[in-house]
C-alpha positions as CSV (number, residue, x, y, z in Angstrom):
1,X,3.4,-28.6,26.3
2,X,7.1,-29.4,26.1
3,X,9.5,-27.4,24.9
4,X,9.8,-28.8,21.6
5,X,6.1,-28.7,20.9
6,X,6.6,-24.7,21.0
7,X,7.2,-23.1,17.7
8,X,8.2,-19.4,18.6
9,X,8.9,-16.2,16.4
10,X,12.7,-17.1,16.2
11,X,12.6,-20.8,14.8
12,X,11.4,-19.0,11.8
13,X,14.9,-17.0,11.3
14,X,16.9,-19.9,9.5
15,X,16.9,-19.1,5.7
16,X,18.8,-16.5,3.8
17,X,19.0,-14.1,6.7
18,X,21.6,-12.0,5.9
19,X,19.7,-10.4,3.0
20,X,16.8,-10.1,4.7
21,X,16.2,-6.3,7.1
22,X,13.6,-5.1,9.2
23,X,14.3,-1.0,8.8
24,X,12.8,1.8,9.7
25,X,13.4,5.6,8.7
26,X,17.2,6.0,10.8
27,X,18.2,1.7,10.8
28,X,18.5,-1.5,8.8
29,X,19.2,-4.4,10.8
30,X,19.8,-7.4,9.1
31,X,18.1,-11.1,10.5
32,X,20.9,-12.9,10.5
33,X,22.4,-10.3,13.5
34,X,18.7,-10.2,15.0
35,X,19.1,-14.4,15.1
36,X,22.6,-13.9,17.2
37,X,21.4,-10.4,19.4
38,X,19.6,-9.0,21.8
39,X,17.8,-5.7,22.4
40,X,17.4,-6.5,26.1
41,X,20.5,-5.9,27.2
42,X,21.4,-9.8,28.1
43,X,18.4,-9.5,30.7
44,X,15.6,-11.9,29.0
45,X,16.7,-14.7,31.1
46,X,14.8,-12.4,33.8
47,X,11.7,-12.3,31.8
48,X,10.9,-16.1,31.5
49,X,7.8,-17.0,32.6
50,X,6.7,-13.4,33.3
51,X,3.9,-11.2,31.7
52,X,5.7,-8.7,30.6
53,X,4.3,-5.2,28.7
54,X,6.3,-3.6,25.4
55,X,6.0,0.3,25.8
56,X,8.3,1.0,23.3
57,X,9.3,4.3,21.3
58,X,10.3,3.1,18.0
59,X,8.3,0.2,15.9
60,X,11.6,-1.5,15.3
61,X,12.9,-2.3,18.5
62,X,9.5,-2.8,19.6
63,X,9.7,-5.8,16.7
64,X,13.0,-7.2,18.0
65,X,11.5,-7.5,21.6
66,X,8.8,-9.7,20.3
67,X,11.0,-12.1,18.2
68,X,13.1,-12.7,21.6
69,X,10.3,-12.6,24.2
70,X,7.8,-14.9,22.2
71,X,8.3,-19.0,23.7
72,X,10.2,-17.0,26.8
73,X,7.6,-14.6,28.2
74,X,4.1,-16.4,29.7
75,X,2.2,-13.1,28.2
76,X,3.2,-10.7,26.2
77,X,1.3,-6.8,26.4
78,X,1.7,-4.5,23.1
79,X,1.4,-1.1,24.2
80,X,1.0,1.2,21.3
81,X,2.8,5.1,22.2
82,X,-0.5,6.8,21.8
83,X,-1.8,5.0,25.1
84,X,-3.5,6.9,27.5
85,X,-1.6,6.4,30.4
86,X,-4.7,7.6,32.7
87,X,-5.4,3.5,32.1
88,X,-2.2,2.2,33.0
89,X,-2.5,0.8,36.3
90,X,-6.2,-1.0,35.2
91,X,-4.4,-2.2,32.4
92,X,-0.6,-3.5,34.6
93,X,-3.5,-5.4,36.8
94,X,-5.8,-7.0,34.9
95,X,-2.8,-8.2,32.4
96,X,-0.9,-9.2,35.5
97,X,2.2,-7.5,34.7
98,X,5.0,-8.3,36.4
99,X,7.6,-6.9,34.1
100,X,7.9,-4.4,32.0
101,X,10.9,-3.4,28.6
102,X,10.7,0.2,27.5
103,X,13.1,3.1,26.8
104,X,11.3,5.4,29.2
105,X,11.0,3.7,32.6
106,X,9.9,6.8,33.9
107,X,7.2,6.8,32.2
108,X,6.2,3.2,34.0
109,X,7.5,3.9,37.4
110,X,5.5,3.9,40.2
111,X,2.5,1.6,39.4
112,X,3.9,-1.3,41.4
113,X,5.8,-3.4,38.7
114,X,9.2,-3.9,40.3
115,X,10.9,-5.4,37.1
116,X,11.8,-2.6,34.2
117,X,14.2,-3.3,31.8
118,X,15.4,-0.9,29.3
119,X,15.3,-2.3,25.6
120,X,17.7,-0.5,22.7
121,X,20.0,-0.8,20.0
122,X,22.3,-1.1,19.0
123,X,21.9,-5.1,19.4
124,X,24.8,-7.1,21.5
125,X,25.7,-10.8,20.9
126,X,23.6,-12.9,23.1
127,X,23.1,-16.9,22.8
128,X,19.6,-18.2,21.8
129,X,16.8,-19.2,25.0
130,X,15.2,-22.4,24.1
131,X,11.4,-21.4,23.9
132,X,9.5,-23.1,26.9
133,X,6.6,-21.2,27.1
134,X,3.0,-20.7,24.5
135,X,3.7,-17.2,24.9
136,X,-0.1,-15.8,24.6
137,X,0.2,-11.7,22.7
138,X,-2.0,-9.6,24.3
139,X,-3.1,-6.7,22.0
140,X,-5.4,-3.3,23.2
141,X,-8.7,-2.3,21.0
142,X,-8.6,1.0,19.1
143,X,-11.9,1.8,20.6
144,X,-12.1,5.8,20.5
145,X,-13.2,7.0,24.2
146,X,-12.9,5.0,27.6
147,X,-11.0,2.3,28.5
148,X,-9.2,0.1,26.1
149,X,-9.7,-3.9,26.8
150,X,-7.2,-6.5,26.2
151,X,-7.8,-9.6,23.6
152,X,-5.7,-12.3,23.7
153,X,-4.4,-14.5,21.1
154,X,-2.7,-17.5,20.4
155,X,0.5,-17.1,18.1
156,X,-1.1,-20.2,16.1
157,X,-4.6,-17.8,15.6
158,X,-2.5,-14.8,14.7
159,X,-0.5,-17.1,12.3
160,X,-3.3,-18.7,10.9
161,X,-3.9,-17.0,7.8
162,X,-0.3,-16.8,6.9
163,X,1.0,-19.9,7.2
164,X,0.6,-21.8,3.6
165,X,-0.7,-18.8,2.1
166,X,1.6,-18.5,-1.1
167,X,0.9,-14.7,-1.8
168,X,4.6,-13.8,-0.9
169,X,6.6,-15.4,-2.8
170,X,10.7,-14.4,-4.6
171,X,11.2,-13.0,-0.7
172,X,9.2,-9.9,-0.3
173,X,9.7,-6.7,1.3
174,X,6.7,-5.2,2.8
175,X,5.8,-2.5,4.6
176,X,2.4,-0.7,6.2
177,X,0.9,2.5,7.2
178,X,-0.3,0.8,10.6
179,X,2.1,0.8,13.7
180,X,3.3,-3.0,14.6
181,X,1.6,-3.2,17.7
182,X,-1.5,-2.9,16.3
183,X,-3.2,-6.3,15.0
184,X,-3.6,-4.7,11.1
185,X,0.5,-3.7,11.4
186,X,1.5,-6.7,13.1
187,X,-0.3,-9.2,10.6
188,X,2.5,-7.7,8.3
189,X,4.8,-8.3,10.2
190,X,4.6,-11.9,11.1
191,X,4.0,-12.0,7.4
192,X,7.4,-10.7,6.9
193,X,9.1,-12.6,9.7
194,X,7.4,-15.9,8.6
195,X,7.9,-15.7,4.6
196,X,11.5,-15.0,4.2
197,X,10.8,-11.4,3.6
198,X,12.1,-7.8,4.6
199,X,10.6,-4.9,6.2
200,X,10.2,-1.5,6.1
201,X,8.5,-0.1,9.7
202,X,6.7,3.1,9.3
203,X,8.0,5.6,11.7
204,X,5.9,8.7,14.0
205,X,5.6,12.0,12.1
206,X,7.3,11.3,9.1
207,X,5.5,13.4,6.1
208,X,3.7,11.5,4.2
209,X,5.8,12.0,0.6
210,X,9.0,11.3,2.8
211,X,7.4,7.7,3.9
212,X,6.4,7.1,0.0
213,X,9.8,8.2,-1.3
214,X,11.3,6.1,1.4
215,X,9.4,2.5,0.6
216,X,9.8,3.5,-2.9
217,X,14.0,3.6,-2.5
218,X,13.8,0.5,0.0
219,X,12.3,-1.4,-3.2
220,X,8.7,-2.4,-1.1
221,X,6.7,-4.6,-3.1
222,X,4.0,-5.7,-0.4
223,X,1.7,-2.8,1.7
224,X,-0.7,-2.5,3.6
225,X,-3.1,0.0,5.1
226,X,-6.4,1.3,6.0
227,X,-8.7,3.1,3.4
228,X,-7.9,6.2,5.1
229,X,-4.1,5.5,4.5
230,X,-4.4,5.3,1.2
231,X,-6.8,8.3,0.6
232,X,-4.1,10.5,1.9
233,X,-1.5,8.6,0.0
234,X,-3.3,9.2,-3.3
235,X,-3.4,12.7,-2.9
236,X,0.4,12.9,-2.0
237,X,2.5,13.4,-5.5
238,X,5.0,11.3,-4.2
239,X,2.5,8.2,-5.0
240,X,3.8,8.4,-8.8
241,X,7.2,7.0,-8.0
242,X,6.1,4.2,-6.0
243,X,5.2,0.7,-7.7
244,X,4.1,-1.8,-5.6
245,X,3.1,-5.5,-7.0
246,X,0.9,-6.0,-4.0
247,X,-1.5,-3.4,-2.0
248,X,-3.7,-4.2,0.8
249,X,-6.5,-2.2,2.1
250,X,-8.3,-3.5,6.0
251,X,-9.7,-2.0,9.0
252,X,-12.3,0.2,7.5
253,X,-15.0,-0.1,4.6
254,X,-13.4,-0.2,1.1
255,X,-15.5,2.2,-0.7
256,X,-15.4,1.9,-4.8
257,X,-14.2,5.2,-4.7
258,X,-10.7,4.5,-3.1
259,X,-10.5,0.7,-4.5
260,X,-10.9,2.5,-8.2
261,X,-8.3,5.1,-7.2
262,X,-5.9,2.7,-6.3
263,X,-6.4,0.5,-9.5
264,X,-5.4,4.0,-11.2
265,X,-2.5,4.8,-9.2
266,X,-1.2,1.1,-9.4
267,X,-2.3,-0.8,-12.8
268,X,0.2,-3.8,-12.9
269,X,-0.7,-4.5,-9.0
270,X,-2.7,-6.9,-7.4
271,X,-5.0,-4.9,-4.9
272,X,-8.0,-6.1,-3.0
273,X,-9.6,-5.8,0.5
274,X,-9.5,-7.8,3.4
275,X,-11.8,-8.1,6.4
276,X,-10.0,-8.2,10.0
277,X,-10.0,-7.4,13.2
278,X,-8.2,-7.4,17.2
279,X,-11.3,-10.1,17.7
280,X,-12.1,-11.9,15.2
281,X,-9.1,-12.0,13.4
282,X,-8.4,-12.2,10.0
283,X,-11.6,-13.2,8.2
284,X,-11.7,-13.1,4.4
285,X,-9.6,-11.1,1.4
286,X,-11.5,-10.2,-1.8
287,X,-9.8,-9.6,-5.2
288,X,-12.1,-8.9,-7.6
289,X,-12.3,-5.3,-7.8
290,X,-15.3,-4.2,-5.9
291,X,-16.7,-3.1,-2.8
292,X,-18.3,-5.2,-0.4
293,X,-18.2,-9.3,-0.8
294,X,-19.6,-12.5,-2.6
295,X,-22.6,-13.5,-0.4
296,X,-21.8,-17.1,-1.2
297,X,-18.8,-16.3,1.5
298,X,-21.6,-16.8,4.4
299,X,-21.0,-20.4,4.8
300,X,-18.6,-21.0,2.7
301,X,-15.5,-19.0,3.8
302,X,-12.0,-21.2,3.7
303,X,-11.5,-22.0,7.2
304,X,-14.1,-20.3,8.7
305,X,-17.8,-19.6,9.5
306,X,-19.7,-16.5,9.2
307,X,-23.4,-15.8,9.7
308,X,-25.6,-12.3,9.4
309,X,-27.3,-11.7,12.8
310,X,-29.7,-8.3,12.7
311,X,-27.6,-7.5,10.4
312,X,-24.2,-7.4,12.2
313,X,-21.8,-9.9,10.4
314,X,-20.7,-13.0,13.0
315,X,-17.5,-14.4,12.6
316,X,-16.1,-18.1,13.8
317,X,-12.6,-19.2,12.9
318,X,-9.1,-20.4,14.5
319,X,-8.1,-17.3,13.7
320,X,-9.9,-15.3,16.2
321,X,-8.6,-14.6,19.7
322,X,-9.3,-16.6,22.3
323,X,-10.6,-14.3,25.4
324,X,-10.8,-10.8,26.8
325,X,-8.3,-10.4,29.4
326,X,-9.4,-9.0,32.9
327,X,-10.6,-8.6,36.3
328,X,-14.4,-7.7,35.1
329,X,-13.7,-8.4,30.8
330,X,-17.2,-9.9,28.9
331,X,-17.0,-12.3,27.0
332,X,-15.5,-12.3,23.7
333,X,-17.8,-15.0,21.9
334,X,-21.3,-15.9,22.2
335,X,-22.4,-19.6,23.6
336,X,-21.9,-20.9,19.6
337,X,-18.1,-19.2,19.5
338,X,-19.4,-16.2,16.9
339,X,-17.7,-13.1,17.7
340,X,-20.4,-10.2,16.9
341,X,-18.2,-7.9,14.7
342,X,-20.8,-4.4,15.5
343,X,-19.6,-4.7,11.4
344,X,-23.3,-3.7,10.0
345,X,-23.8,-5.3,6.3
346,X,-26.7,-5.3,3.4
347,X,-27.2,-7.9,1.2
348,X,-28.0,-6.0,-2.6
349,X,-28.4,-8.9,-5.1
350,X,-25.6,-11.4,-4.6
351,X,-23.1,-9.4,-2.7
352,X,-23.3,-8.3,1.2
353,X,-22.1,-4.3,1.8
354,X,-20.5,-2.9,4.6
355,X,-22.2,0.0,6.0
356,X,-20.6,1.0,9.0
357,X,-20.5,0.4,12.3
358,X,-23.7,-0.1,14.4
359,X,-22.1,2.2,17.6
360,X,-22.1,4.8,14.4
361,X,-25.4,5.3,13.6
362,X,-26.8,9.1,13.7
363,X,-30.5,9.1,14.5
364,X,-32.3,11.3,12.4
365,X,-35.9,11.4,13.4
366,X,-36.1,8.2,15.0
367,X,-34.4,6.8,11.4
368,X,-30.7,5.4,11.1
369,X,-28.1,6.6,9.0
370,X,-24.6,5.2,8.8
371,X,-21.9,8.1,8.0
372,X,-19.8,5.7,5.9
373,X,-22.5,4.8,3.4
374,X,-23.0,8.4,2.5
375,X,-19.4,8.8,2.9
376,X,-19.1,6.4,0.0
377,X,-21.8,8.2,-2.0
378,X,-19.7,11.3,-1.7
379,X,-16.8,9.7,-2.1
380,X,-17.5,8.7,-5.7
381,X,-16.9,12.5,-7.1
382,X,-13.9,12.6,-9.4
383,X,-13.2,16.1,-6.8
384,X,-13.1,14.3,-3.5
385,X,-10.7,12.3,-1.8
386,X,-12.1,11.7,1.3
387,X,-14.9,12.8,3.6
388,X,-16.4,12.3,6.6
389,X,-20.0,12.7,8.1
390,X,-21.3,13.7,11.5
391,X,-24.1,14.3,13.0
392,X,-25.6,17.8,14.4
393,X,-28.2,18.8,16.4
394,X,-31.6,19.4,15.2
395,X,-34.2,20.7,17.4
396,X,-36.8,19.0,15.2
397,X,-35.5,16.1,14.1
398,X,-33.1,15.4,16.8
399,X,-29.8,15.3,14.8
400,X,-28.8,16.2,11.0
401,X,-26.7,15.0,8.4
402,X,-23.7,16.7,8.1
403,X,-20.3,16.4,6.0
404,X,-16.5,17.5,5.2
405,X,-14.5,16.7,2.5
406,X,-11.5,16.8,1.0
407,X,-10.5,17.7,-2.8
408,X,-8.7,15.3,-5.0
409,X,-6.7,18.5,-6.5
410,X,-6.5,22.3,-5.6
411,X,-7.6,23.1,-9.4
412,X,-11.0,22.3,-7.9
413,X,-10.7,24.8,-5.5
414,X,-12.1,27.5,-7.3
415,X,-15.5,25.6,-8.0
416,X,-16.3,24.4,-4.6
417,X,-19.8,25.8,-5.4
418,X,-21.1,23.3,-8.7
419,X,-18.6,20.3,-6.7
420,X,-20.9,20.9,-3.8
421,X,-24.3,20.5,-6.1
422,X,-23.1,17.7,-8.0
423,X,-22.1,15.8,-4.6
424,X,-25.8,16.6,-3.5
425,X,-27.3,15.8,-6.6
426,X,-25.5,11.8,-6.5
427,X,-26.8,11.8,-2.9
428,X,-30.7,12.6,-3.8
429,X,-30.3,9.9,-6.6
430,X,-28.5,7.4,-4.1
431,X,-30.2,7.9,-0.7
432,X,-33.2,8.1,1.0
433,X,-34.0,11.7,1.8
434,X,-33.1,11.2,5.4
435,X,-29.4,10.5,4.7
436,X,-28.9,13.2,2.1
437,X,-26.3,16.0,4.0
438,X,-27.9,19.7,5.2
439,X,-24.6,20.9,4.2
440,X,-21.0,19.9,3.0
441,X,-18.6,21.5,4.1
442,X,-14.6,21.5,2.3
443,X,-11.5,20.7,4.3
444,X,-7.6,21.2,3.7
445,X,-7.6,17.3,5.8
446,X,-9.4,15.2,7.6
447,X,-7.7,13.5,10.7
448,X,-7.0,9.6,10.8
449,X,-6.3,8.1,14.6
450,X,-3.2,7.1,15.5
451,X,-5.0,3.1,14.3
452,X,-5.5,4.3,10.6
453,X,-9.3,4.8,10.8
454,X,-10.6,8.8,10.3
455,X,-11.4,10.6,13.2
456,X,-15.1,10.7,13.9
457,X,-14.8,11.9,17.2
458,X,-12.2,14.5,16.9
């Protein structure tokens, strides 16, 4: 591929970039000095051609380091904070890193990588480095225990459902609840970098009414974030003074419960659920309101194939990536190029459910029982927020139901007690007996992983 074949991340800063910022909770930077800096010190000459690996404190410089690496560096390696560094040499080998940008090389020294360069602001002029290389972004799964593999994709595949897609439009500013290095955040991203927009980067331990009072001052129009996001935005006061025209919800099942709660909290805005993930990339959006999806999408999804395999939904598209990365990594596909999702659906009527994940399932006398579909059954209680279910042992039937949950208000404190009985009574009417919780139990909070998605092995 020659070098003018190679569209990289900075051929898209040419329009209007003085009004446009990426910003986070202590900078603004405007594009137009992002277009004529650097964040690396002078030193990305050094980094052409190598696979290099972003371990980064802050989302935002972490951003500018992409913009000037992609079409420079061969590979590119997000490394979230929250990575356990136990890993790190597996992960420096089987990425082939030969070069690493961080703010805390002593974090990386040691493991045999004898290029670090520190990355900060604030930026300093540096001329433009024609992009000579496919640069192909390697990103880690948010699996919860073990080690983490690397996919790899294609700027194109990560592009794919953004470019021509007309939902930004009169420059955006967006913003998400996921961290930039993380496919969900970094969708949002290259949305902002690619459609003339803003952004405003969430940052690490900022309280939640702070972040909502800050997108609400930075005038965000365009959000993102899991279910599990948005559940504890919702319950935050601060949600009353922001007005989005756009909200987003991906990475975990969209119960009616929160997609209703939303509608609520944001009645002029156009809010829907989309289905993506690190492998199979961005798959579908639906806007009509509900949970689930139109069954007429199997087969007929723009762009893209999707079949129902013992019921785990299969996904085929550009948009997915295009291998694991390492010395012993599977396969990502199967011999038809389907990645298997583990995403578990149910066809009722003319629309398929999500039900949760089929590494999930508690076993309850030899019977399976997803947490999230009785999380959504509990979850439709005007009281509750959120909840979460668990399994616990049984010595007769191997494992129980159990769940936690969160109230919608502290006036409901008081009457935990007919809550609990009403919540049990929707489950009996909903669910086989099997699935129906031994006991619920009420929580100030329920923890949500440094990816967005709640805890269910905390």
């Amino acid at each position: 591929m020659s070098p003018r074949e190679i569209v990289a991340l900075r051929h898209y800063l040419t329009t209007d970039l003085t009004s446009r910022t990426l910003s986070d909770a202590t900078h603004e930077i405007a594009f137009a000095d992002i277009a004529r800096g650097t964040c690396l010190a002078g030193k990305l000459p050094e980094l052409a051609g190598r696979s290099v690996l972003l371990s980064l404190s802050t989302q935002l410089v972490t951003g500018l380091a992409m913009i000037e690496l992609d079409g420079v560096a061969r590979r590119m390696l997000l490394c979230p904070p929250d990575v356990d560094m136990t890993y790190a040499a597996d992960l420096i080998a089987d990425a082939e890193i030969d070069a690493i940008v961080t703010d805390a090389p002593e974090r990386w020294q040691g493991l045999g990588v004898g290029t670090i360069i520190t990355a900060g602001l604030p930026l300093k002029p540096a001329a433009p480095i024609a992009a000579t290389h496919a640069t192909s972004w390697l990103m880690l799964t948010s699996g919860t225990t073990g080690r983490p593999k690397i996919v790899a994709h294609t700027l194109a595949a990560l592009t794919g459902a953004i470019v021509g897609d007309n939902v930004a439009k009169d420059a955006p500013t967006w913003a998400t609840f996921y961290d930039i290095r993380r496919y969900g955040g970094l969708q949002i991203f290259l949305r902002a970098v690619l459609g003339g927009g803003s952004m405003v980067l969430s940052a690490p331990g900022e309280a939640i009414g702070d972040h909502l009072a800050r997108l609400a001052a930075r005038g965000v129009t365009h959000i993102s974030g899991t279910p599990s996001h948005w559940r504890k935005a919702l319950m935050n006061p601060a949600i009353g003074g922001f007005r989005p025209g756009y909200v987003r919800l991906s990475g975990e099942i969209a119960d009616q419960a929160v997609l209703d709660g939303l509608r609520n909290a944001f009645p002029d805005a156009s809010i829907g659920h989309a289905y993506a993930s690190t492998e199979a990339g961005v798959g579908f959006a639906v806007n009509d309101g509900h949970e689930g999806f139109p069954a007429s999408l199997i087969g007929n999804a723009p762009g893209i194939t999707m079949k129902v395999v013992d019921g785990s939904l299969r996904i085929k598209s550009p948009r997915t990536a295009h291998t694991y990365v390492g010395r012993s990594a599977p396969p990502l596909t199967d011999a038809d190029g389907f990645v298997d999702t583990g995403d578990m659906v149910e066809l009722r009527g003319d629309r398929y459910y999500f039900v949760g994940r089929r590494d999930g399932v508690i076993n309850v006398g030899g019977l399976k029982v997803h947490p999230e579909e009785v999380e959504a059954v509990i979850n439709q209680h005007p009281s509750v927020r959120m909840s979460r279910v668990r399994a616990r042992r049984s010595p007769i039937t191997g494992a129980l139901v159990v769940a936690e949950a969160v109230l919608a208000s502290v006036a409901d404190a008081g009457r935990t007690g007919a809550i609990r009985e009403a919540i049990l009574a929707n489950c009996r009417t909903a669910l086989p007996p099997h699935k129906i919780p031994a006991s619920i139990r009420f929580v100030q909070q329920l923890d949500v992983t440094a990816s967005g998605k709640l805890a269910r092995h905390a």
